[in-house]
Biopython code that builds the backbone (N, CA, C, O; Angstrom):
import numpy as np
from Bio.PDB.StructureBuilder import StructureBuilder

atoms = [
    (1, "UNK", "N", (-21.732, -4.362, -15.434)),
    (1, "UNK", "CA", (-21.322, -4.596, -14.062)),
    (1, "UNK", "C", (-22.498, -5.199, -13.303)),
    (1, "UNK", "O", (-23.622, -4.932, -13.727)),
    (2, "UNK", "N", (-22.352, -6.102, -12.065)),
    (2, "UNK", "CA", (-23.172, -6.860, -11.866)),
    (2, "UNK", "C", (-23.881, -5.896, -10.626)),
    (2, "UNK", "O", (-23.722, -4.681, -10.506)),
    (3, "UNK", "N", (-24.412, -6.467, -10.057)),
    (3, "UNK", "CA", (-24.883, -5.833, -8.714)),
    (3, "UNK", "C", (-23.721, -5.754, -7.704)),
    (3, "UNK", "O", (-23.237, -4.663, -7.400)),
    (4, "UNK", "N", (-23.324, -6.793, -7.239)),
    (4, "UNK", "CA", (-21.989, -6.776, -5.958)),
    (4, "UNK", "C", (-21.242, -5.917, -6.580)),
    (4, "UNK", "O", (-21.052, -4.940, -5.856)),
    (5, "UNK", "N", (-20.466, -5.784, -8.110)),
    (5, "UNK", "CA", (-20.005, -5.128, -8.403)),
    (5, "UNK", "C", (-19.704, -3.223, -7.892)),
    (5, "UNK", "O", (-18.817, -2.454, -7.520)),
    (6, "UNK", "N", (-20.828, -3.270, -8.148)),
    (6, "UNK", "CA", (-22.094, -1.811, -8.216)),
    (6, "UNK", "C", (-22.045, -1.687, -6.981)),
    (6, "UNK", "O", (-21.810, -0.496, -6.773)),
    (7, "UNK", "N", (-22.155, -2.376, -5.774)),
    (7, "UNK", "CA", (-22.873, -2.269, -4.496)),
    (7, "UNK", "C", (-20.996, -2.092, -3.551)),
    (7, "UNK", "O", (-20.771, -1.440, -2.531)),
    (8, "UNK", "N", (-19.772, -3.099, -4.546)),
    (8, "UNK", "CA", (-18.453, -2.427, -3.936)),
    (8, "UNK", "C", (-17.988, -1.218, -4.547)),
    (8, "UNK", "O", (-17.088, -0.808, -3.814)),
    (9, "UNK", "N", (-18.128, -0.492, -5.447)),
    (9, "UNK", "CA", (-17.982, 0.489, -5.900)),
    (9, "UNK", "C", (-18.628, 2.149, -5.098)),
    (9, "UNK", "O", (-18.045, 3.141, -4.661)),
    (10, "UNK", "N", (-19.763, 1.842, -5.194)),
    (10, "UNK", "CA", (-20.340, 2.414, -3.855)),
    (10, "UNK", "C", (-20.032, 2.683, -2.469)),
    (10, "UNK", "O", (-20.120, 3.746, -1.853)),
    (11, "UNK", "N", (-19.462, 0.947, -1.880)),
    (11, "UNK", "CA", (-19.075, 0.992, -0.471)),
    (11, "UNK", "C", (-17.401, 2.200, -0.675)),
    (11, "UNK", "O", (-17.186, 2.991, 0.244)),
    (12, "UNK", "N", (-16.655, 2.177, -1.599)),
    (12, "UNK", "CA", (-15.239, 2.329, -2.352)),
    (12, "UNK", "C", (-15.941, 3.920, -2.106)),
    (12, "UNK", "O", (-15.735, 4.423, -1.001)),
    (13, "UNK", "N", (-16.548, 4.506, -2.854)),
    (13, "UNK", "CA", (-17.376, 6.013, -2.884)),
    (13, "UNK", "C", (-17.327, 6.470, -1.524)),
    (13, "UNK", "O", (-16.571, 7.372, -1.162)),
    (14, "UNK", "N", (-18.133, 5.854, -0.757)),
    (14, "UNK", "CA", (-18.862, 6.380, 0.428)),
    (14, "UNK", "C", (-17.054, 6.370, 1.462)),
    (14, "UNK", "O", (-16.557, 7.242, 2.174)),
    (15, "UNK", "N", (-16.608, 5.143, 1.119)),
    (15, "UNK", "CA", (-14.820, 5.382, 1.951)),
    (15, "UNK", "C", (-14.083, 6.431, 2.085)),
    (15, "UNK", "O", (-13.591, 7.003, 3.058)),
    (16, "UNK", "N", (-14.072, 6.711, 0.274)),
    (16, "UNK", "CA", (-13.401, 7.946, -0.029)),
    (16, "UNK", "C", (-13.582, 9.631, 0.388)),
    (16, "UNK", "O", (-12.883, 10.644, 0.375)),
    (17, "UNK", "N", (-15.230, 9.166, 0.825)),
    (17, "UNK", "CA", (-16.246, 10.404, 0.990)),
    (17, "UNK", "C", (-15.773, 11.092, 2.181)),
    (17, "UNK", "O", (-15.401, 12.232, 2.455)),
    (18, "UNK", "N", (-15.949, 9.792, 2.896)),
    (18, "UNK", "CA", (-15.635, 10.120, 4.581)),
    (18, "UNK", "C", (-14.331, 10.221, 4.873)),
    (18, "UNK", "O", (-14.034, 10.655, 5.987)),
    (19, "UNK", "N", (-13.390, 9.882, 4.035)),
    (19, "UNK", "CA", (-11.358, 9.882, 4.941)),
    (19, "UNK", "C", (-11.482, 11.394, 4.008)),
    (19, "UNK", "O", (-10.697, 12.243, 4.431)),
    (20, "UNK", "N", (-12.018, 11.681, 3.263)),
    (20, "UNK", "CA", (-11.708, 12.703, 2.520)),
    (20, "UNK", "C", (-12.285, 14.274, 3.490)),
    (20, "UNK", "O", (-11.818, 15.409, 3.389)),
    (21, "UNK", "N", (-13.404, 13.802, 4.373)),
    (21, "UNK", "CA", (-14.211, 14.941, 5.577)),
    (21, "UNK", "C", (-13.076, 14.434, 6.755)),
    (21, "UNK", "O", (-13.090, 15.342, 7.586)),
    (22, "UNK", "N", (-11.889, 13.165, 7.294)),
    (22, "UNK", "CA", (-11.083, 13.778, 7.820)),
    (22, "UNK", "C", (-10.028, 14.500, 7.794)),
    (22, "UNK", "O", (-9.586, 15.183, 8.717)),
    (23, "UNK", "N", (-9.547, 14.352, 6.604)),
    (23, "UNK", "CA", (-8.392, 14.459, 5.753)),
    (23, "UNK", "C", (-8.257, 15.201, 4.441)),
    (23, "UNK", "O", (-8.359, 14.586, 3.380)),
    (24, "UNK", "N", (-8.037, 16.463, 4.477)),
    (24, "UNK", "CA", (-7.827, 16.881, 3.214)),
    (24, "UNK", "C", (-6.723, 15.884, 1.980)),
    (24, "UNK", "O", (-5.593, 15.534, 2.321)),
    (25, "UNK", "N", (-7.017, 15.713, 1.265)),
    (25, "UNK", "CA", (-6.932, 14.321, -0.061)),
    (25, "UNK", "C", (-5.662, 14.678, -0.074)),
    (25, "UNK", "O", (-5.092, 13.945, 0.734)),
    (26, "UNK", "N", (-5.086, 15.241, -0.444)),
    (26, "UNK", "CA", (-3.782, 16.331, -1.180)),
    (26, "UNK", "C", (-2.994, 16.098, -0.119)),
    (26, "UNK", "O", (-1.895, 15.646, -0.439)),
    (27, "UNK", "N", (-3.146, 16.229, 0.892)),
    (27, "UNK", "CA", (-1.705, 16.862, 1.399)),
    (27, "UNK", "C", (-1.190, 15.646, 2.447)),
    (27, "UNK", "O", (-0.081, 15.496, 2.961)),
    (28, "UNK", "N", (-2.548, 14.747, 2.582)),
    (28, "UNK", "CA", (-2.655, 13.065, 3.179)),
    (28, "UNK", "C", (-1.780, 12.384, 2.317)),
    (28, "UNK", "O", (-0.660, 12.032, 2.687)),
    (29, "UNK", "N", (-2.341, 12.119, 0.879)),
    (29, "UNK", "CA", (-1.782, 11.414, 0.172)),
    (29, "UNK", "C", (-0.208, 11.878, 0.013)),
    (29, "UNK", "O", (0.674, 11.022, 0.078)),
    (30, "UNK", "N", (0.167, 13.527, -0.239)),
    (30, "UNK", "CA", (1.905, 13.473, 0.030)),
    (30, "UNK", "C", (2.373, 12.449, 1.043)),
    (30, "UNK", "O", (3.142, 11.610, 0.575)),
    (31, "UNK", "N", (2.082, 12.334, 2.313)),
    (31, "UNK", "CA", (2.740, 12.153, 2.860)),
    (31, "UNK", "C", (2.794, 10.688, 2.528)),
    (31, "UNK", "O", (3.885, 10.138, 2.669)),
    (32, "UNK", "N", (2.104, 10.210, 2.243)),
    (32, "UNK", "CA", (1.898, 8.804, 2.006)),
    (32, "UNK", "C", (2.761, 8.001, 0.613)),
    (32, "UNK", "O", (3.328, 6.910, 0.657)),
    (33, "UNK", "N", (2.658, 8.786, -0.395)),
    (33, "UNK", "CA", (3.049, 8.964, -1.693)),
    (33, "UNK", "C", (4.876, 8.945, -0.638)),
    (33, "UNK", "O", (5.504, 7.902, -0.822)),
    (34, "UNK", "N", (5.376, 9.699, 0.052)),
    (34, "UNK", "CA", (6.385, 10.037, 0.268)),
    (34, "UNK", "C", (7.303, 8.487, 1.532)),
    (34, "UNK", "O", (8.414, 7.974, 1.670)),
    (35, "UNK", "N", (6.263, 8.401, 1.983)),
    (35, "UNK", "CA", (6.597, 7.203, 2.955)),
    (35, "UNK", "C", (6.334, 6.275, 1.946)),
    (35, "UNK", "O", (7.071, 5.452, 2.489)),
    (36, "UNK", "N", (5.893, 5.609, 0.851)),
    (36, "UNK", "CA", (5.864, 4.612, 0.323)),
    (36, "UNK", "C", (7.166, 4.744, -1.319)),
    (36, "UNK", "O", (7.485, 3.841, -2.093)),
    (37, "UNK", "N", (7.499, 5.856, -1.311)),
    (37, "UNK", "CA", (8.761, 6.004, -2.292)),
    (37, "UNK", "C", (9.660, 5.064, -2.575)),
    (37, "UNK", "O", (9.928, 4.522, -1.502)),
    (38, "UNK", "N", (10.127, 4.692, -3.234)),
    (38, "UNK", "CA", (11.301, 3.870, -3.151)),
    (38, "UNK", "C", (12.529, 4.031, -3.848)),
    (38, "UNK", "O", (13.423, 3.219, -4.088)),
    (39, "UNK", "N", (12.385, 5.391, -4.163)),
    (39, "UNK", "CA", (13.808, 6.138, -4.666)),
    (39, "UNK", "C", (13.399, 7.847, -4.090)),
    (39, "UNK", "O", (12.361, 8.154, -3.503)),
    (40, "UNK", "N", (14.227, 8.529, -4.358)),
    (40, "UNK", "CA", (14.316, 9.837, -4.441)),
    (40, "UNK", "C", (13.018, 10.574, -4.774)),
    (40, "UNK", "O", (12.257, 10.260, -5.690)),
    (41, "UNK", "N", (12.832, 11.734, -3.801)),
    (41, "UNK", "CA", (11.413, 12.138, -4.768)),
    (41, "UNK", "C", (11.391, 13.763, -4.566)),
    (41, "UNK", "O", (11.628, 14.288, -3.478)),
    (42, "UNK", "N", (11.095, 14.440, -5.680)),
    (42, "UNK", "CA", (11.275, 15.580, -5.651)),
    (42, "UNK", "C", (9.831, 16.559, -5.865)),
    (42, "UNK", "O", (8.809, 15.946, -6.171)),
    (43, "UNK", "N", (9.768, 17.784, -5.734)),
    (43, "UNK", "CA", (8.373, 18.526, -5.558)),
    (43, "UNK", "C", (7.715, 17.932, -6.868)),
    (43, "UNK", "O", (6.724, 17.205, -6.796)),
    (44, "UNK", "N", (8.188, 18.204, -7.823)),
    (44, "UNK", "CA", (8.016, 17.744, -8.996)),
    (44, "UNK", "C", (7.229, 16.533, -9.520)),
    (44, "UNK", "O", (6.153, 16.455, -10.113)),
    (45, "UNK", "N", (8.264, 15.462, -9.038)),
    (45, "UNK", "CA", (7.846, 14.408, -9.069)),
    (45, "UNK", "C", (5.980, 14.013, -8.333)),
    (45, "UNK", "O", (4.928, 13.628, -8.844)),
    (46, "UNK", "N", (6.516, 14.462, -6.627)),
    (46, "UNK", "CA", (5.432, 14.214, -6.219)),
    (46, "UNK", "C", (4.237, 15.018, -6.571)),
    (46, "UNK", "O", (3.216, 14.607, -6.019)),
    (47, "UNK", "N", (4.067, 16.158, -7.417)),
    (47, "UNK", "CA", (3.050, 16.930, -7.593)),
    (47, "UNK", "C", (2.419, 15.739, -8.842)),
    (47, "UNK", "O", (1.305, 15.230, -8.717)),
    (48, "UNK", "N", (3.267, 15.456, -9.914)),
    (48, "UNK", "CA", (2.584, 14.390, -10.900)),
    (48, "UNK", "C", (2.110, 13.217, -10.286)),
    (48, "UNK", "O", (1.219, 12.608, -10.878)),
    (49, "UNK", "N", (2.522, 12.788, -9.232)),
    (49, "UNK", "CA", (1.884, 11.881, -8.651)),
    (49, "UNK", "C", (0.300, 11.562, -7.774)),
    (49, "UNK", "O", (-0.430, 10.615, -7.482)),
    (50, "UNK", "N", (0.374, 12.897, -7.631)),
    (50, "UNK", "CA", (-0.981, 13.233, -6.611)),
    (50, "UNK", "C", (-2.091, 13.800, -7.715)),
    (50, "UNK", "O", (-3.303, 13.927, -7.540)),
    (51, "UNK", "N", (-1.508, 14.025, -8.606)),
    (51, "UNK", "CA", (-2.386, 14.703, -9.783)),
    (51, "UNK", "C", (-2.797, 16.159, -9.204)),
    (51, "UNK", "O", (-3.946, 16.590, -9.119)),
    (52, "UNK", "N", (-1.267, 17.008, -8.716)),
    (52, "UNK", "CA", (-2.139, 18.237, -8.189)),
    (52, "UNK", "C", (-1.059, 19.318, -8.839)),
    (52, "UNK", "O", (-0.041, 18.756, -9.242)),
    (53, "UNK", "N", (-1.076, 20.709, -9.014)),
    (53, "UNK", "CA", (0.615, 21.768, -9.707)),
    (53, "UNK", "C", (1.604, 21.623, -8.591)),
    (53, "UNK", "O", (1.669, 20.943, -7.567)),
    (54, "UNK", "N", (2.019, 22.124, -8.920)),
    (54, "UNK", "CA", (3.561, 22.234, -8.582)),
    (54, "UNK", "C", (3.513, 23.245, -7.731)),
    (54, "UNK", "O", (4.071, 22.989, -6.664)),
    (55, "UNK", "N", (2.970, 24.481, -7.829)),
    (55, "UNK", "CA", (3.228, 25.499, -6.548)),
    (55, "UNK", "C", (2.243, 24.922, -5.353)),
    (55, "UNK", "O", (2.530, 25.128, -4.174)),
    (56, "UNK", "N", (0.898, 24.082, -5.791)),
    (56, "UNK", "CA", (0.273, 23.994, -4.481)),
    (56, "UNK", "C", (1.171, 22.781, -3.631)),
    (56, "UNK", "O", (1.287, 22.901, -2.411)),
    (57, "UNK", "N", (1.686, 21.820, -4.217)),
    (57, "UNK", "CA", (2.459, 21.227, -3.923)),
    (57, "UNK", "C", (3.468, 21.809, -2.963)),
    (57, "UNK", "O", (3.459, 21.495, -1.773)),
    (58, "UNK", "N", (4.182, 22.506, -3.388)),
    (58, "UNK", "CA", (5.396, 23.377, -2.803)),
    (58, "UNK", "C", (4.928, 24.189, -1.480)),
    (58, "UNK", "O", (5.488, 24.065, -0.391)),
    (59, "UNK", "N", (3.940, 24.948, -1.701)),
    (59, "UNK", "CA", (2.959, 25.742, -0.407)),
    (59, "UNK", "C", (2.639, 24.736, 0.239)),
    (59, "UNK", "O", (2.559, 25.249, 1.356)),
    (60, "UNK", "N", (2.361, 23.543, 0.404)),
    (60, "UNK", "CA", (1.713, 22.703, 1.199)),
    (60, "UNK", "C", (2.984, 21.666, 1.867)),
    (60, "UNK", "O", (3.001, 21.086, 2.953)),
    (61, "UNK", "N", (3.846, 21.685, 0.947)),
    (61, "UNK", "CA", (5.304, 21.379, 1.778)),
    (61, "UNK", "C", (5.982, 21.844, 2.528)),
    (61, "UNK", "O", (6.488, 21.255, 3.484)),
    (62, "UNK", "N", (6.180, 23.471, 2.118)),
    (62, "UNK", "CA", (6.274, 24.109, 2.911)),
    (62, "UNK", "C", (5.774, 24.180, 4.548)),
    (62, "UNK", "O", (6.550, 24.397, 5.479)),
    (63, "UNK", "N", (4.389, 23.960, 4.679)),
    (63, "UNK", "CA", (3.942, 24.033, 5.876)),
    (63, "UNK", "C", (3.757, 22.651, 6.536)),
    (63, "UNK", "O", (3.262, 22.631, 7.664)),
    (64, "UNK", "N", (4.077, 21.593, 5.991)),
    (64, "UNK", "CA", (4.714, 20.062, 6.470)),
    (64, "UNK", "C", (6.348, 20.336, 7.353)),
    (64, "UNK", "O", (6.795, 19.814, 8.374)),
    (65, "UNK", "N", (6.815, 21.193, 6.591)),
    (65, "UNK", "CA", (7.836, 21.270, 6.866)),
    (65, "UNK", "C", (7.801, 22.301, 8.046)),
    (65, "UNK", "O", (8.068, 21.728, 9.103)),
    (66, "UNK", "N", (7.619, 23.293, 8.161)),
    (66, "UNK", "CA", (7.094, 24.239, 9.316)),
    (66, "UNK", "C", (6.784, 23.005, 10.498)),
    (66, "UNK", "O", (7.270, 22.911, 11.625)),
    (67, "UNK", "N", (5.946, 22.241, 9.916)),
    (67, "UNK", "CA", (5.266, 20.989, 10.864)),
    (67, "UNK", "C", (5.879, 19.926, 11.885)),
    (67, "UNK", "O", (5.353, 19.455, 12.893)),
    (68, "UNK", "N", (7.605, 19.591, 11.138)),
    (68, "UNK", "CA", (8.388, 18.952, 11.023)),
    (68, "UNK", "C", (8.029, 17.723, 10.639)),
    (68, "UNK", "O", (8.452, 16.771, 11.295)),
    (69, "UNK", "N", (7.067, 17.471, 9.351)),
    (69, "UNK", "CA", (6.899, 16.295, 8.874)),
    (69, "UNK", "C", (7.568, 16.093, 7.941)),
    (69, "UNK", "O", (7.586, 14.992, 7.390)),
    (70, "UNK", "N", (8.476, 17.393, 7.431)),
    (70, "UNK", "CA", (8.888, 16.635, 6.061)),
    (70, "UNK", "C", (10.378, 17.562, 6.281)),
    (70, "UNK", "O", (10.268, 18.507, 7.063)),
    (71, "UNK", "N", (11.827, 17.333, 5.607)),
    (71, "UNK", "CA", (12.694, 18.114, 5.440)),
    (71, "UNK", "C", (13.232, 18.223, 3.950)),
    (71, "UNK", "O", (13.004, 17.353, 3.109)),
    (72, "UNK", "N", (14.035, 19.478, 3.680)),
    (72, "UNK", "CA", (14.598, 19.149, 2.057)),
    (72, "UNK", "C", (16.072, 18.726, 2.397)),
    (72, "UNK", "O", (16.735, 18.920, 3.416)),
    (73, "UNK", "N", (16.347, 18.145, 1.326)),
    (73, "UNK", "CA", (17.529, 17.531, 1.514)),
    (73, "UNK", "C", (18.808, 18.168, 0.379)),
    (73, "UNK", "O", (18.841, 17.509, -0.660)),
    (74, "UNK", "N", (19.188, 18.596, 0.400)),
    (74, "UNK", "CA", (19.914, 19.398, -0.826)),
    (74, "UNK", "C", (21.330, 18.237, -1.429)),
    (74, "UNK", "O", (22.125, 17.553, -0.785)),
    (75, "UNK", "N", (21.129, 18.457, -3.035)),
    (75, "UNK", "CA", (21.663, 17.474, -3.697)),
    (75, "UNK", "C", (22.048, 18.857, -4.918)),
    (75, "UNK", "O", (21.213, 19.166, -5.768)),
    (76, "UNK", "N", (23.470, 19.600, -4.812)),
    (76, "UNK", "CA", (23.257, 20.618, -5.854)),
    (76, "UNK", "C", (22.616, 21.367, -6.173)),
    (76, "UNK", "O", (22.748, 22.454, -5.611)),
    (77, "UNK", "N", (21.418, 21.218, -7.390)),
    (77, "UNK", "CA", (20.983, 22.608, -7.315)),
    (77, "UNK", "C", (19.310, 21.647, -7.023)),
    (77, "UNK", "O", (18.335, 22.395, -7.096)),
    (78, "UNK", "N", (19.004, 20.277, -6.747)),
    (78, "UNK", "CA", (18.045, 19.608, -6.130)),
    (78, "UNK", "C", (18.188, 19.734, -5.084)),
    (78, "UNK", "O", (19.198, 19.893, -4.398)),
    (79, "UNK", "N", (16.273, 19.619, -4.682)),
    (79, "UNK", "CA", (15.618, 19.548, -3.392)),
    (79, "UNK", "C", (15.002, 18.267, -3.007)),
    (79, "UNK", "O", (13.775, 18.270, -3.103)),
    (80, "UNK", "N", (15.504, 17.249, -2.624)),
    (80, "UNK", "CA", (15.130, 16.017, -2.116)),
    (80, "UNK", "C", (13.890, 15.885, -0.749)),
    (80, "UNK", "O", (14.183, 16.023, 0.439)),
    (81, "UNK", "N", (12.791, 15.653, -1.165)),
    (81, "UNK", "CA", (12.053, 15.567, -0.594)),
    (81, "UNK", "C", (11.913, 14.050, 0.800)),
    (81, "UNK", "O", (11.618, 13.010, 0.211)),
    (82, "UNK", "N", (12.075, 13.820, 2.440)),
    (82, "UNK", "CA", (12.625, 13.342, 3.165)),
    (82, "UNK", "C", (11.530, 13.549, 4.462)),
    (82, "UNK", "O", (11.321, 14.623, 5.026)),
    (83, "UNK", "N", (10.935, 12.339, 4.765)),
    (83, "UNK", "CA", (9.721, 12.733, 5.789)),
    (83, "UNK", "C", (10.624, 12.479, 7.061)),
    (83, "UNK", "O", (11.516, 11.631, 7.054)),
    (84, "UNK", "N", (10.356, 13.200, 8.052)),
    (84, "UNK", "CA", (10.751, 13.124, 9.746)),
    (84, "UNK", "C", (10.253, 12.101, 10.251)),
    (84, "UNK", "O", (9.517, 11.499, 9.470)),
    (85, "UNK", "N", (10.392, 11.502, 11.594)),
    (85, "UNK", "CA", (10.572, 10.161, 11.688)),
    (85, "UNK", "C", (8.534, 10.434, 12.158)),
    (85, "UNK", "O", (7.675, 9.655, 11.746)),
    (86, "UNK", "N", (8.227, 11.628, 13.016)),
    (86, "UNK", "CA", (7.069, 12.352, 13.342)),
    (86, "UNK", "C", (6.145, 12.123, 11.733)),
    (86, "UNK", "O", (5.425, 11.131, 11.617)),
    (87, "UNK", "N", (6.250, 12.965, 10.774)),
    (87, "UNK", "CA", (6.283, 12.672, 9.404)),
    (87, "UNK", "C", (5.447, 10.946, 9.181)),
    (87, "UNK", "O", (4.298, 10.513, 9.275)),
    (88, "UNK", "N", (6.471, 10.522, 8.930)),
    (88, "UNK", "CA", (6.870, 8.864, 8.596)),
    (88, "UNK", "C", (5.635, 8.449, 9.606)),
    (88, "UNK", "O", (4.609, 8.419, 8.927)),
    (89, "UNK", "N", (5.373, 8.132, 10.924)),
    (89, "UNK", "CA", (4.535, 8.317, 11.730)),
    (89, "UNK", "C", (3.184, 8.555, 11.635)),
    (89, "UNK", "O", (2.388, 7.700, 12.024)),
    (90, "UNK", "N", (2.807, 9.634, 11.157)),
    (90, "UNK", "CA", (1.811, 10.184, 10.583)),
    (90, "UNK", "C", (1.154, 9.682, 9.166)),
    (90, "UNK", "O", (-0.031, 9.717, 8.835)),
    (91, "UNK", "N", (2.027, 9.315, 8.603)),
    (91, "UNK", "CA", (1.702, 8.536, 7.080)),
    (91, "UNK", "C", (1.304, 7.439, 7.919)),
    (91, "UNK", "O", (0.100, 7.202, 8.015)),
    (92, "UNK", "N", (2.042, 6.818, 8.466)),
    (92, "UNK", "CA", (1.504, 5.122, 8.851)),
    (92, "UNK", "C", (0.006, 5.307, 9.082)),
    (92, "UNK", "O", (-0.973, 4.813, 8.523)),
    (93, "UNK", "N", (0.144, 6.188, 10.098)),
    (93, "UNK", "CA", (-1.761, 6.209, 10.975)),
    (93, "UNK", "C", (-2.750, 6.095, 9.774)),
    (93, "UNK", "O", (-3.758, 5.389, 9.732)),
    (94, "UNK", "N", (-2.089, 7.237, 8.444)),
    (94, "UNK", "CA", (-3.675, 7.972, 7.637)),
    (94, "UNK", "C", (-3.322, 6.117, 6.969)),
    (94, "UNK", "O", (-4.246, 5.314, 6.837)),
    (95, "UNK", "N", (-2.254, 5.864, 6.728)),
    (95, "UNK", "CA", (-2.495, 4.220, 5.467)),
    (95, "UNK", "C", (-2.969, 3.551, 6.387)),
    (95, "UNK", "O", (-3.579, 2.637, 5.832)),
    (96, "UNK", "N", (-3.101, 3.404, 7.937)),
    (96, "UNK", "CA", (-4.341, 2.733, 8.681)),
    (96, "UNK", "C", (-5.813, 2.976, 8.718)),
    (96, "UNK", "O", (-6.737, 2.170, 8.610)),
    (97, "UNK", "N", (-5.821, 4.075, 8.868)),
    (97, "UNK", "CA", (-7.125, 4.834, 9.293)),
    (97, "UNK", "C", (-7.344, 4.360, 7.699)),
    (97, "UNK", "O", (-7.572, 3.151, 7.730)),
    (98, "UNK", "N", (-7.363, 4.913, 6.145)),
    (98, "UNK", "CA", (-7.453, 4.246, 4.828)),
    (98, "UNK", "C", (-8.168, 2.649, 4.486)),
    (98, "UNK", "O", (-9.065, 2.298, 3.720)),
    (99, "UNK", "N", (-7.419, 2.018, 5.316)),
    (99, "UNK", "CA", (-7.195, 0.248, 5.295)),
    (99, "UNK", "C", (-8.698, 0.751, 6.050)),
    (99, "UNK", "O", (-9.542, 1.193, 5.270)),
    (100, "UNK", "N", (-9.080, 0.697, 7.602)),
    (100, "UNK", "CA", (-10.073, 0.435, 8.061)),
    (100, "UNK", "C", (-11.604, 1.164, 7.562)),
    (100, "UNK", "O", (-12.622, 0.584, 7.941)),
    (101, "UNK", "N", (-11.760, 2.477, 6.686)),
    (101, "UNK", "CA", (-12.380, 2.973, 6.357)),
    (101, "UNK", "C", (-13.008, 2.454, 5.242)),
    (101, "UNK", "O", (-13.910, 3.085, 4.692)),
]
sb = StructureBuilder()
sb.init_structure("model")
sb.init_model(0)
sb.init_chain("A")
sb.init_seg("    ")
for serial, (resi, resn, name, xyz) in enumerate(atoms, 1):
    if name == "N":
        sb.init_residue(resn, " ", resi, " ")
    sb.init_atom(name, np.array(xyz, "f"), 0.0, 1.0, " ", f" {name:<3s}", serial, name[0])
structure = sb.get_structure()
């Protein structure tokens, strides 16, 4: 790897460093992961996506939902995961605040 290489990789580090001291990683990226979906998405799903389990997933939805950022959507014996328009909102800002950081 060259130097510029090395020297954007770094700037990429130090980005991650700092949205990560406003934003706990996990529960930012749901929402984001969830506003950028483009089918159906379930606890499940989104826990493999974030690279995090399944119950912290679920506990942390839970209190999105308390939040009114997120609702379940019931499909049988599925839980369809569905951000509030507040929610939806909130994803936009952190994929801004992201972009400028």
């Amino acid at each position: 790897m060259n130097q510029r290489g090395a020297t954007k990789l770094k700037d990429r580090d130090k980005r991650k460093v700092i949205f990560d001291v406003f934003f706990r990683e996990k529960p930012a990226m749901m929402l984001v992961e969830l506003k950028n979906a483009s089918s159906d998405v379930y606890a499940s799903v989104l826990a493999k996506q974030i690279d995090c389990t399944y119950s912290h997933v679920v506990k942390i939805l839970q209190e999105m939902q308390k939040a009114d950022l997120i609702h379940f959507k019931k499909e049988g014996r599925l839980k369809l995961l569905e951000l509030t328009k507040k929610g939806k909102d909130i994803a936009c800002n952190i994929e801004n605040i992201r972009t400028l950081l």
